[in-house]
Each structure stands twice: as C-alpha cells, then as structure tokens.
C-alpha positions in Angstrom: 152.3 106.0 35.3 153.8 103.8 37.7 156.7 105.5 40.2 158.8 104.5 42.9 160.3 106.2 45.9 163.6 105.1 46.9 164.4 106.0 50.7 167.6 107.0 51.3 168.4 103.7 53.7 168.2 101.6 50.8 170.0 101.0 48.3 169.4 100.9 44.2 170.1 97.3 43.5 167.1 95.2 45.0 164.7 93.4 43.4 162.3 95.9 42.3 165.2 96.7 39.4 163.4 94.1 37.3 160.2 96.1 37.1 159.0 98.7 34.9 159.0 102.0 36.2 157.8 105.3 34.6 160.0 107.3 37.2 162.3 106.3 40.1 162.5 109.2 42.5 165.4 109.1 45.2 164.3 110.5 49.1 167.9 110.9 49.3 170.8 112.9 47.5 173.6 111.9 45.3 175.4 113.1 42.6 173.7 113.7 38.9 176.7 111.4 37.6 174.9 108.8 40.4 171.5 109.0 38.6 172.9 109.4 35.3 174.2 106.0 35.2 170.8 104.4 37.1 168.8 105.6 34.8 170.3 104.4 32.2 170.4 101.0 33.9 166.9 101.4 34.6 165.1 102.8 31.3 163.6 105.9 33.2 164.3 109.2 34.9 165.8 108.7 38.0 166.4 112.0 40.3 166.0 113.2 43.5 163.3 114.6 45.3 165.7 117.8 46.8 166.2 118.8 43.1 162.7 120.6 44.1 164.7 122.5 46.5 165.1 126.1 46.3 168.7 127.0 47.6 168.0 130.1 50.7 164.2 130.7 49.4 163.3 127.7 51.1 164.9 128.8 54.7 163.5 131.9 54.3 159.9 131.1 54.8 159.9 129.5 58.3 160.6 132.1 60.7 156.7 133.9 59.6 155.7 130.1 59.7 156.3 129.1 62.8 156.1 132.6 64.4 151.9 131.3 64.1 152.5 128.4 66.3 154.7 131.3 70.0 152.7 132.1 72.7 151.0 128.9 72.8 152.6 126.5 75.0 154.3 128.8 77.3 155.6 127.0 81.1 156.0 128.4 84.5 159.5 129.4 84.0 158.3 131.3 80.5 159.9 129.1 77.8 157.6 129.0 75.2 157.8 125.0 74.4 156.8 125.2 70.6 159.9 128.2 70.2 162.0 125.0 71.0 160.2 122.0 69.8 159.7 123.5 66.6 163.6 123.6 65.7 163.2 120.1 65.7 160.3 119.4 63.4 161.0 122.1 60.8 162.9 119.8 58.5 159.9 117.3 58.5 157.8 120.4 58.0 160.5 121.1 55.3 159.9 117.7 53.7 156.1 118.2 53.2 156.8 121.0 51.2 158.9 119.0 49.1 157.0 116.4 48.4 153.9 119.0 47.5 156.1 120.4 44.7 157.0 116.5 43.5 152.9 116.0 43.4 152.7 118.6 41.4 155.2 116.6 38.8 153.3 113.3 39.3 150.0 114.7 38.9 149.4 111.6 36.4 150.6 108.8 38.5 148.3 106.1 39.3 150.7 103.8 41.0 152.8 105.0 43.8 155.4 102.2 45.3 157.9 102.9 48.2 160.6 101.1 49.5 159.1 102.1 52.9 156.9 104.5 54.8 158.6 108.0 55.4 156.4 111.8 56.0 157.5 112.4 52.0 155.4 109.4 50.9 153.0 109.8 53.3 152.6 113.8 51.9 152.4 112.1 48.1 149.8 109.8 48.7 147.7 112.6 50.7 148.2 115.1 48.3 147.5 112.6 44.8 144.9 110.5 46.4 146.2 107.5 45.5 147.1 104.4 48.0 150.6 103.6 48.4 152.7 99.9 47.8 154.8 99.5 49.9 157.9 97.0 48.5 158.4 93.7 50.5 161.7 93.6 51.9 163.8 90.5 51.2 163.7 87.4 53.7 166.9 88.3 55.3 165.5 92.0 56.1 162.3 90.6 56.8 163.7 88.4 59.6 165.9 90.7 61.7 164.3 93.6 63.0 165.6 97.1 61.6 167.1 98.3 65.4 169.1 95.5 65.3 170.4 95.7 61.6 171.2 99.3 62.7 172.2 98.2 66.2 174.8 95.9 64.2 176.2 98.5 61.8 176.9 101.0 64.7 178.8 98.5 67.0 180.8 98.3 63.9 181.7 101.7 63.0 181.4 103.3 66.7 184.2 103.3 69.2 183.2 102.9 72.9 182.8 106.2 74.3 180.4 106.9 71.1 178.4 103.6 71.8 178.1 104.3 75.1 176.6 108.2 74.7 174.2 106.6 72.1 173.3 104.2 74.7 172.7 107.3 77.3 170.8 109.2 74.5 168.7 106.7 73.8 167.6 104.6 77.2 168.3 107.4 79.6 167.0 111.0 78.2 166.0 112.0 81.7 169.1 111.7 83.3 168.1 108.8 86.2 171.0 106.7 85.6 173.1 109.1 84.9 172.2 111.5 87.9 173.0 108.6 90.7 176.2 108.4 89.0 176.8 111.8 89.1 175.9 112.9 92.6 174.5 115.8 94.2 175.6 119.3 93.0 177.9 121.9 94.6 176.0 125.0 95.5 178.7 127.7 95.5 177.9 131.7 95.5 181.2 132.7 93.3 179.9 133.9 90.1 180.3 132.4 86.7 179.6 132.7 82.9 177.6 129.2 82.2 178.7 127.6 79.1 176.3 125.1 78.1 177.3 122.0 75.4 176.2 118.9 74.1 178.9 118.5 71.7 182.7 118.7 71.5 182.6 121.5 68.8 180.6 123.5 70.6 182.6 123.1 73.9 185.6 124.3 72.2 184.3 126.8 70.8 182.8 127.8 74.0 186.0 127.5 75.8 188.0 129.8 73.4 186.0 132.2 74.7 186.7 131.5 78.3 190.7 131.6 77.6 190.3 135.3 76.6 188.8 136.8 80.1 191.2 134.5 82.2 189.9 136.6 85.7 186.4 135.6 85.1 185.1 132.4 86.3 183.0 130.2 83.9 181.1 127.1 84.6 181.4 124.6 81.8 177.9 122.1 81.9 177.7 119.3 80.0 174.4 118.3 78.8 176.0 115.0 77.2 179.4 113.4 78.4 180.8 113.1 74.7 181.1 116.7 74.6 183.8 116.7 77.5 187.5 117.9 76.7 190.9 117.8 78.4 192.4 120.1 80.1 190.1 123.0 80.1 190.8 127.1 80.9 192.1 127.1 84.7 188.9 129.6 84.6 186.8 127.2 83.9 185.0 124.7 86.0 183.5 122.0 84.7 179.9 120.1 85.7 177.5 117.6 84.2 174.1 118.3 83.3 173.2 115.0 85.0 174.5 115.9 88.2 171.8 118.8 88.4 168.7 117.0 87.0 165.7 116.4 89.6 164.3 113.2 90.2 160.6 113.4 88.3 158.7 116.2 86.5 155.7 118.2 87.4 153.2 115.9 85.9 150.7 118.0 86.7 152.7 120.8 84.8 153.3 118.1 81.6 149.7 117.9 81.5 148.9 121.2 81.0 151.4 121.8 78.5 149.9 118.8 76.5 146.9 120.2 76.6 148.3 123.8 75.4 150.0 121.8 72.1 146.9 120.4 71.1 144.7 123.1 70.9 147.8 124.8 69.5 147.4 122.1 66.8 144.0 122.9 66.0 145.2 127.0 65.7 147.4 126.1 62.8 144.8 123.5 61.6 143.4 126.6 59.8 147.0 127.6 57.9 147.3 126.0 54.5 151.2 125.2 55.7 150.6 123.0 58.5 147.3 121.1 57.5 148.7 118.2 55.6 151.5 117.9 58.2 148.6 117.9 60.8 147.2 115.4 58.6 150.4 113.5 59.0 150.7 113.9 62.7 154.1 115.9 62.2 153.3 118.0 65.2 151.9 115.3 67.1 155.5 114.2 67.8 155.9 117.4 69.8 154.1 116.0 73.1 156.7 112.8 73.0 159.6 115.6 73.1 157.6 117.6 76.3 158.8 114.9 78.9 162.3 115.2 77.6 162.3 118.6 77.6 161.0 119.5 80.9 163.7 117.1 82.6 166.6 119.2 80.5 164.6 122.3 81.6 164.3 121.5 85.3 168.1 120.2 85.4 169.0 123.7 84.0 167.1 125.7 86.9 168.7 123.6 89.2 172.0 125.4 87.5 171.0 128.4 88.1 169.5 128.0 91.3 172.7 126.5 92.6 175.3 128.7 90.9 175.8 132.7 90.7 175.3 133.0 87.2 176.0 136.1 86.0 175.8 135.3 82.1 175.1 132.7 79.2 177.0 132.0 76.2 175.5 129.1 74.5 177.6 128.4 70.7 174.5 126.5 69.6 171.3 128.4 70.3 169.3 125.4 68.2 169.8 122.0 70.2 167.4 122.5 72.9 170.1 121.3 75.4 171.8 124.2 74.8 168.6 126.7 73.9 167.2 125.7 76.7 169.6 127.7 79.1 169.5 130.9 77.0 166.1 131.2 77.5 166.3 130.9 81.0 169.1 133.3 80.6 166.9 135.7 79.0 164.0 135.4 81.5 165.9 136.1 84.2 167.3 138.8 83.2 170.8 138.0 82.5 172.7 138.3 79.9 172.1 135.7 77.0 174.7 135.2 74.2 174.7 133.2 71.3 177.8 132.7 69.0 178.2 129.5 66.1 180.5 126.7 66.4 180.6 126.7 62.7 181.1 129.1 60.0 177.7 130.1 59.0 174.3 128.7 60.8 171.5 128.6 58.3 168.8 127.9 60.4 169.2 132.1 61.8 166.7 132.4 59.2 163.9 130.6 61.1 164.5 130.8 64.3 162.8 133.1 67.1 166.1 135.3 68.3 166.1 135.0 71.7 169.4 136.6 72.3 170.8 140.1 73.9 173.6 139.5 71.4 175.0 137.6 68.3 178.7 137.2 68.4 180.0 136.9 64.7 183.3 135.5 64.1 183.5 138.3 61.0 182.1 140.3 58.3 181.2 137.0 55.9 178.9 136.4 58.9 177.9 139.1 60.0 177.0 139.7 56.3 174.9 136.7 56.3 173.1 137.1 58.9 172.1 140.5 58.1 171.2 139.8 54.5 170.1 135.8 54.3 168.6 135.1 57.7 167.0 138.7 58.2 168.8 139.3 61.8 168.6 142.8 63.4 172.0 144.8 62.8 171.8 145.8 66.0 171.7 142.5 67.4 174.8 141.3 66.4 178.6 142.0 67.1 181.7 141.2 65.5 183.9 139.0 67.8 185.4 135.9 67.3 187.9 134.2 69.8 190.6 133.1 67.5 193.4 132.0 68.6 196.7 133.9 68.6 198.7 131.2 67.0 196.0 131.6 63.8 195.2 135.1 63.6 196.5 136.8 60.6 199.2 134.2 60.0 199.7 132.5 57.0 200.9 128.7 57.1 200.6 128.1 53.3 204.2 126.3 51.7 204.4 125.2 48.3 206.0 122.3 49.4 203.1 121.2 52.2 202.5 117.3 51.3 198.6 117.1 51.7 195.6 117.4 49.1 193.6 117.5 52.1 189.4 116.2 51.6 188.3 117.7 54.9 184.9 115.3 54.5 181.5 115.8 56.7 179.0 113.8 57.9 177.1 113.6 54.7 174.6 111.0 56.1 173.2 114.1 57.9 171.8 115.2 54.7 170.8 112.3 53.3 173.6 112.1 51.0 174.6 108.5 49.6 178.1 109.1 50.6 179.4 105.8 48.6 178.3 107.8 45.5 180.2 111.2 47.0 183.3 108.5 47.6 183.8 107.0 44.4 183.2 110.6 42.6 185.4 112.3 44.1 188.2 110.3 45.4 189.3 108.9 42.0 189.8 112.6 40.9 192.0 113.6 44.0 194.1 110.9 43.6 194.7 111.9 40.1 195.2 115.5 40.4 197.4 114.3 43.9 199.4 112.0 41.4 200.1 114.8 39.2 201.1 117.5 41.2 203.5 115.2 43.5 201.1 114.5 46.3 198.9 112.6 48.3 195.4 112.4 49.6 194.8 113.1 53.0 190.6 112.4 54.8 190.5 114.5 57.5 187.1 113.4 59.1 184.6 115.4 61.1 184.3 114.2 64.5 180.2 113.2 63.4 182.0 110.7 61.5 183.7 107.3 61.7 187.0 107.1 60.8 186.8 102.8 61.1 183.6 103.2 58.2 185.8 105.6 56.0 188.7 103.4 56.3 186.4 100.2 54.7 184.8 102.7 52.4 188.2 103.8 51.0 189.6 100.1 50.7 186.2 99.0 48.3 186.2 101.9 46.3 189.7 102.7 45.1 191.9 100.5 43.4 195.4 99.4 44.7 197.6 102.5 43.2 195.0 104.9 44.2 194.7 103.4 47.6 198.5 104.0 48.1 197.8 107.7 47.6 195.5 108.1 50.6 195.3 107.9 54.1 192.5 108.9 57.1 192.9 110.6 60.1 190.6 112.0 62.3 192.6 113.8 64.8 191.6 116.6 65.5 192.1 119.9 63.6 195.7 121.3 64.8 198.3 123.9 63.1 199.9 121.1 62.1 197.6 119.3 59.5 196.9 123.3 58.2 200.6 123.3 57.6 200.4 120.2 55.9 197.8 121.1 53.8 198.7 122.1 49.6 195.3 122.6 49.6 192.3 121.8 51.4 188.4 120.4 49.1 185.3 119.9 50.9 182.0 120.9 50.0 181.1 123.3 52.8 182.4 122.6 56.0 183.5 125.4 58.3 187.0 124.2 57.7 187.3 125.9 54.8 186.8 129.0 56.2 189.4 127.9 59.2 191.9 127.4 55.8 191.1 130.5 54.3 192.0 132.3 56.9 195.3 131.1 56.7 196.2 131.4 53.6 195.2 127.8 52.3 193.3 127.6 49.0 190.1 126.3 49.0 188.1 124.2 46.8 184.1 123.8 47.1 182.3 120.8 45.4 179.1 123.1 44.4 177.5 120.4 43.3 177.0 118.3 46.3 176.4 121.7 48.4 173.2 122.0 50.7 170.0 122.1 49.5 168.6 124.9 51.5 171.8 126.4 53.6 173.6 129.1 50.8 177.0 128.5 52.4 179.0 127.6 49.5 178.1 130.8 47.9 178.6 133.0 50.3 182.5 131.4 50.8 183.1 132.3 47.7 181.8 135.9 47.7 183.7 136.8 50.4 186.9 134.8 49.0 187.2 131.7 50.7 187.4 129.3 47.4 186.4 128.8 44.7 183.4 126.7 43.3 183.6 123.7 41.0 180.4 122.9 39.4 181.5 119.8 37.8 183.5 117.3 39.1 186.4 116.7 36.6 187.2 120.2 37.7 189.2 118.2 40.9 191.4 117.0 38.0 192.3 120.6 36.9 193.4 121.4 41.3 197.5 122.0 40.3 196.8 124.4 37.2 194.1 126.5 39.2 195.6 126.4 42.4 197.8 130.1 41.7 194.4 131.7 41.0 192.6 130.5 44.4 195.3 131.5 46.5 193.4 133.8 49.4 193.8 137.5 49.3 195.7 139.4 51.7 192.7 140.7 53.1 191.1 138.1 53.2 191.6 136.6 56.7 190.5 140.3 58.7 187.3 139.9 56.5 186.8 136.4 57.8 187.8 136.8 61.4 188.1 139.5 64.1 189.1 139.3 67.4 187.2 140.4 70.2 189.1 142.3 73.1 188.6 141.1 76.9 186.5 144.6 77.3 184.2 144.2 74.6 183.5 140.5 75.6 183.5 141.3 79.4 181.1 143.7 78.0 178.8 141.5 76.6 178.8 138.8 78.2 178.5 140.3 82.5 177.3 143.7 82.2 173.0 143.0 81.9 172.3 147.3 81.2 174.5 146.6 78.2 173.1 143.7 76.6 169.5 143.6 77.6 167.2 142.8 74.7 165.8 145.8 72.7 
C-alpha cells in the first residue's frame, strides 16, 4: 500500500498527481465536497487526518496529562515553567495522538511519502516502522529558501504596523531593541488593577472592564505594541511591556531550570502518552521557550515591583504573555482574575486553573465551563462588561442590507481556506440574490483583508463578485444594524449577534475539531446548525425560525455591577484561592 501525506502548506496539484496512490491523506482540513472531488481526480480515498478527531473527548484528556509533567520546573519567583510551556506544545502533543489513531488505519502500508517533514509524519513512521519519502520539491521551490517564499507572501498581505510586530516577534523576543526605545519606567505608589495584553481583542476586552469602575485606577501593559488602542478609559494608564524588561537573564537561574526540564523529560519518559513525543523531541522545544520566558517573566516583576498593584485581570490566561502575570498575581497574594476575550475558551479543559476567579460573560459559559472543561462552580462568576448601548437591545430590521460572512482566521486550524471560499461564497451570493441582498466579509482582525480581497476576485465570477464586498473595520453597532443575518462557523460574533436579536447561521461542517463550540451555540439558542452546505441556499426561507428568543440575550450575557467587580477584582480575603 503506498500513501501519501499532504501538508497543509501545499497544495493538491503538484507533480506527485501522476502517481499511483493507495490513499492520499491531508495534514490539513477542508471540506468533504474538497476531497470528494480529489479523489475522484486521483483514483483513491483522499481525507483528512482530523477526521480521527474526537469533537470535546479529545480536550478532555489533557488536563490529567499534563498535570504529570507540575512541580517540576518550578523558578524563584514560583511559576511552575512546564504549567506555562505546556499550553504551547499541547497541540503537537495533540497531533501525536492523531497520527497514532491514522497508524492504526495504515497498519498495511509499506510505503509512506510526504510532501515534507512535520511531528504527524514523524509519529507515522515511528509508530509503522517504516522509513519515510520525502517528495522533491520543484526547481523553483528548491531554489528560494521557504522564509523567504513566506517572507514574500506576508509583505504582500500585511500592512505595516503588522510587518513590523512580526519583525519585533520574531528578531527581538527579549525586548533589547525595544526596551532602549522605550525608556526607563515610572515608579509610582498609586494603586492600580494591571491589565496585561498581547492582542487588540483582549485589550478591549480588558478595558470594558476598566470603563465600569471609573474611580479605580488601572494600568494597561502591553506585552506587544499591536495590541495598543485609542483613546483608552481616563482610568486607565497605559505602559509597554518593553519599557519594564531588564537587560539579561539569570543565566545561572536558566541553567537550573534546563536542567529541571530534562529530568522532567525522563519522568514522563515512563508514561505511554509522552514516549513517542519524547521520541520526537516534542518537549525538547520547551528549553528554546525558557530564555523567552524568563525575559517576559522578569519584565513582569519589574511591573509589579514598580507599580502598587492591587489586582490582575488577564482576558487570556493561555498566552504566556498574559499567564505569566496571573501567576505572579497569584503568588503574591493578590488577587488574580481571568475572564475570555471570546465566547467560549476550549482549552479550560486542560489547563492548570490558576485563578481566584473566572469571570463568565453568562450562563452558555458558565455552562461550559462547568460541564465540558470540568471547572470548579465555585470558581467561577457570572459577569460580563457589556456595554450599555448592547445590553438587552435588539437591532434586528427586516429591511438591514447585509448577509453578513463574519469569517476567521481559518489558517489557524489548518483549514484550506480557498476550499472554505469557493464553498461557501457561491451559496451566499445566491441566497443574497434571492432575498434582495448582498454579501458582506466582515474579517477578523487575525486576518488580511488585502488576501481576502484577491481571494474573492479569483473565486467568484463577475455577477457574484458584484454582490460582495470586505471590510474589516472593526465590529461597531452599526454593521450589527446592518446585518439581515450574520454566517460563520464559530466565531464569538455570533454570540455578539445573538444577543441582539440577529439570526445566526453555523457551518457545522467546517466547525473545530476538538473545541465543541458550535454545539453548545446552538443549545443555548444562538443559531442554528447547517450540516450541509446547500443549506446557505435555503437562508431567506429558514430565517423566521432562527430568529433569537426573547430570552435569549440575559442567557448569553449578564452584567456585572461596579460592587461585584470591585469585589473581585481589589478585595484579596474575597477572592483568595480555595
């Protein structure tokens, strides 16, 4: 049996389409219509490797899994390094499991071809005992280097200020440019809330919170400059993380903590669910991330060292810029608070909760908390900061222009988003068409509205391009009341609609493999879920029976008074950890 693994950065139309194949298996996602019609073109199965997924079982596991791994590599300031490193190898952890479920599958395959080295492969040829071909790549790939191809496509698609972050990202994680830029820090003895961010969701997020306690100070930090917004809270005052960071790390420190992950690494040697990715050198990436980490960490002491901090509400308690600081919160004793810039955060299931409290927007989230990710009731409390122009208001009109595609970053996923494109655009503009319309790409700020634009132009033809236009300004009261009604898959903005009255429609089947968000929408009412795709075309006849109910917006979101977040968020008897 001969097979071939497709990864997802290339494409299904090189040269390896004139060999035989027993089984082409995609490391990436598309639609079953996609890999219907490949193969067909190809005489063999073609599917993808996350239709070995299993939807919430999968997330489920991790939190007993990597619990094996705490109390390991612990530093001086008592963050425990693998609690935060983890987060970040999980879905290559993930992946192993994966590809253990395809070897089962393949258990007769004698040849194993890949377009190019990736941990799934690696896993399969591990795990079947068999060598691996790796494809040749054609002259042109073969003669410019892959950074630069991707080098290319990003000063392409990227406007300025997102170049340059990538740039900072990349060539200056430590913060030495950055910090001479920045200057010397303020010390000042007036106590604040720190609200730590590394990206422009979570500062608003953040800062909707601020707005509701307009007496209390708060000290906005960001950890990366893209995440900056204007004008902020008069409350608020804002610093960079750069500003803070120290000039070098205790080496002496880093060395230790090396040491501490490797014989960490030969602990979980002896667990069936971390051998092969030991074999793989999965958690060998963790010492690479140390450095890194203890540069974030030190700029953060700095912050509380130089500031009164008298609490910590981080809206993204997974990106270690922003976990970092709750930890630190915790350890010292002051009050650490984690909220979600987004609707629903699946990866509560693994993590180690290292918060005094859990501020959900509402009972869809509390409900998933409690009953997907296995959080403590008595952990979390109902709060969101919406804003008064939203609450409990609907902006629905029969008459609003927009079949609005509120889109994601599918890339993320590993979605081929040309195949997510050309499915479901075609249908909008025909149900659009219909019902007196047009079509409407509200992007997510992840994505490029320039790439979209060229994506939209080769895909549609000339009447259906007429129909649709992108925009990705951000999300205001005026493209809600725009909006006929709103299609995604399973972005937060469908709960945003719901709770306005907009109907929502889910594309089930191009949902997450692991997360369980699209269900639990629609169980607590916030659309409904197409399984097939020509169900777009049926939008104008179903829209009457996906209208939200009238209760629907208090299930989704409830305020939190100025007490009860005063409460939580500056009073350290009231919120210490249990």
């Amino acid at each position: 049996m001969r097979v071939l693994l497709l990864h997802p950065d290339d494409d299904f139309h090189g040269w390896w389409t004139s060999q035989h194949w027993d089984s082409v298996i995609d490391l990436g996602q598309a639609p079953k219509s996609f890999y219907d019609e490949r193969s067909a073109a190809l005489g063999c199965p073609v599917y993808s490797v996350f239709d070995f997924a299993v939807e919430v079982g999968d997330l489920q596991v991790w939190r007993h899994l990597l619990e094996l791994g705490m109390g390991r590599v612990v530093d001086r300031f008592g963050i425990d390094w693998w609690d935060v490193i983890g987060l970040l190898l999980q879905p290559q952890l993930q992946d192993v499991q994966l590809a253990l479920r395809l070897a089962e599958k393949l258990s007769g395959c004698r040849t194993l071809a890949v377009s190019r080295p990736s941990v799934m492969a690696e896993a399969l040829r591990l795990r079947l005992g068999i060598p691996l071909q790796i494809l040749r790549r054609g002259l042109r790939k073969r003669l410019v280097p892959s950074f630069l191809r991707r080098s290319a496509t990003a000063a392409r698609n990227l406007s300025f200020e997102q170049l340059r972050q990538v740039v900072y990202d990349k060539y200056d994680p430590h913060y030495v440019w950055r910090r001479k830029l920045a200057g010397a820090p303020t010390e000042l003895p007036e106590p604040v809330v720190l609200l730590p961010t590394a990206y422009l969701n979570v500062t608003k997020t953040a800062l909707s919170y601020a707005g509701i306690l307009p007496e209390q100070k708060f000290l906005l930090v960001l950890a990366r400059e893209s995440a900056a917004v204007s004008p902020v809270p008069a409350n608020v005052q804002t610093a960079t993380l750069a500003s803070f960071a120290a000039k070098r790390c205790d080496q002496k420190e880093l060395q230790k903590l090396e040491v501490c992950w490797k014989q960490m690494e030969q602990t979980l040697q002896e667990h069936p669910a971390f051998s092969l990715p030991l074999q793989i050198e999965i958690l060998k990436k963790g010492p690479r991330w140390l450095r890194w980490g203890l540069a974030v960490r030190d700029a953060w002491v700095r912050v509380f060292e130089k500031r009164a901090v008298v609490g910590c509400l981080s809206a993204d308690d997974s990106n270690p810029y922003t976990r970092i600081p709750l930890l630190l919160a915790e350890q010292r004793g002051v009050p650490a608070v984690a909220c979600h810039h987004g609707a629903l955060d699946g990866r509560m299931a693994h993590k180690n909760l290292r918060f005094s409290k859990y501020l959900a927007k509402g009972e869809m989230e509390r409900d998933y908390l409690e009953r997907i990710c296995g959080v403590d009731a008595s952990r979390i409390r109902i709060g969101a900061a919406s804003s008064p122009g939203r609450e409990n208001a609907s902006v629905w009109s029969e008459g609003a222009p927009w079949i609005t595609f509120f889109t994601e970053p599918y890339e993320s996923d590993l979605w081929r988003v040309e195949a997510i494109y050309r499915e479901v655009l075609p249908r909008l503009c025909a149900a659009a068409r219909g019902a007196g319309k047009t079509v409407v790409l509200k992007m997510h700020p992840f994505e490029s509205a320039r790439q979209r634009r060229r994506l939209v132009t080769r895909i549609l033809s000339e009447g259906d391009r007429k129909l649709v236009s992108v925009t990705d300004a951000p999300l205001s009261r005026e493209v809600l009341q725009k909006t006929w009604c709103a299609v995604t898959v399973e972005s937060t903005v469908a709960f945003e609609c719901a709770s306005v009255g907009i109907p929502v429609f889910l594309c089930g089947w191009l949902r997450h493999a692991y997360a369980g968000y699209a269900p639990q929408y629609v169980r607590f009412g916030v659309g409904r879920m197409l399984e097939f795709p020509d169900e777009l075309l049926r939008i104008p006849e179903m829209l009457g029976a996906v209208m939200p109910g009238s209760d629907t917006a208090r299930r989704l979101v409830q305020a939190i008074s100025p007490e009860a977040l005063s409460e939580v968020l500056c009073q350290p008897e009231a919120s210490s950890l249990r």
